[in-house]
C-alpha positions as CSV (number, residue, x, y, z in Angstrom):
1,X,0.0,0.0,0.0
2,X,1.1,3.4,0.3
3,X,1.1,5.9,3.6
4,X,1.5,9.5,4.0
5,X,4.6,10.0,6.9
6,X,5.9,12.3,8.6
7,X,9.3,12.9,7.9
8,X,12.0,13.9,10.8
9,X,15.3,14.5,11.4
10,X,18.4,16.6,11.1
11,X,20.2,17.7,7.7
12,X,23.4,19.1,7.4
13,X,25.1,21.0,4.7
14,X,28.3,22.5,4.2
15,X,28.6,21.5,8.1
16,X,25.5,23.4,8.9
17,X,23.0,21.5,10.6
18,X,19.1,21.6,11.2
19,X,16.2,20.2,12.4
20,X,13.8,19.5,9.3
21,X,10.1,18.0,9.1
22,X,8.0,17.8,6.2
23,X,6.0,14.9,4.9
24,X,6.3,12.2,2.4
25,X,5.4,9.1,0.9
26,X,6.1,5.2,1.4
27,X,5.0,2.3,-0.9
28,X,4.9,-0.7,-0.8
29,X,4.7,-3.4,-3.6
30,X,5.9,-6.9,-5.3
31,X,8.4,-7.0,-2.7
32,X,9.5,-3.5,-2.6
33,X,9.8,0.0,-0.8
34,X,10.0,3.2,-2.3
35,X,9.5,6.8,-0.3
36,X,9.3,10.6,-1.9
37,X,10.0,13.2,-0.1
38,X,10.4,17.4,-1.2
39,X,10.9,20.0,1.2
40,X,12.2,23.9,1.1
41,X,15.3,25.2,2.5
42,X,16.1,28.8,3.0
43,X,19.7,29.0,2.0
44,X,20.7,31.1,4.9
45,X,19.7,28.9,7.2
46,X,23.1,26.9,6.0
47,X,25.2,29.5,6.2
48,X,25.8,29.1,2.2
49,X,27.7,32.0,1.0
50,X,26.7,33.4,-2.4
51,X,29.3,35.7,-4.3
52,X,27.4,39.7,-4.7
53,X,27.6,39.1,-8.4
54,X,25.2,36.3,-8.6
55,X,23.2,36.7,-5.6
56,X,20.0,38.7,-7.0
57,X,20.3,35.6,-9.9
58,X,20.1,32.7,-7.2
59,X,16.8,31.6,-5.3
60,X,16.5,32.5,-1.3
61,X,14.6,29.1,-1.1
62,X,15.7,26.1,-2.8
63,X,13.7,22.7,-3.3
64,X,15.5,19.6,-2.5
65,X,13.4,16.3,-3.8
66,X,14.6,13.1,-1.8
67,X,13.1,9.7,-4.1
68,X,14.6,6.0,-2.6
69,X,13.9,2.6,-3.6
70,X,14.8,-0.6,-1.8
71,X,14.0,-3.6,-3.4
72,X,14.3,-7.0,-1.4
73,X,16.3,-9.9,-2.6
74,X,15.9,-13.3,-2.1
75,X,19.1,-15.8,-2.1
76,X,18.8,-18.4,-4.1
77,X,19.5,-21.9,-3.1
């Protein structure tokens, strides 16, 4: 099936760190699991340093899409 979560935890870049939550999406089928995630960042929250010459051209918030899929293997005998 699939379920709506609620995603937690801590994400770091460029040694900045923070708290995140947003929500997302596991399924689960023929043996198996994917999950989707997207969630904003402001890019000052990370401390990420944008030369003057750019910095009117860049975005303040930035989209980062998080897609995973695990599938389960069986050993043969």
């Amino acid at each position: 099936g699939t379920y709506e979560v609620t995603v937690k935890g801590n994400l770091t870049i460029h040694g900045e760190t923070n708290e995140i939550e947003t929500t997302g999406t596991f399924t689960i089928a023929n043996g198996a699991i994917s999950a989707s995630s997207t969630l904003d960042i402001a890019v000052a929250d990370y401390k990420i340093s944008i030369p003057k010459v750019v910095r009117d051209n860049i975005a303040k918030i930035v989209s980062i899409t998080v897609d995973m899929n695990y599938e389960l293997f069986k050993k043969k005998s």
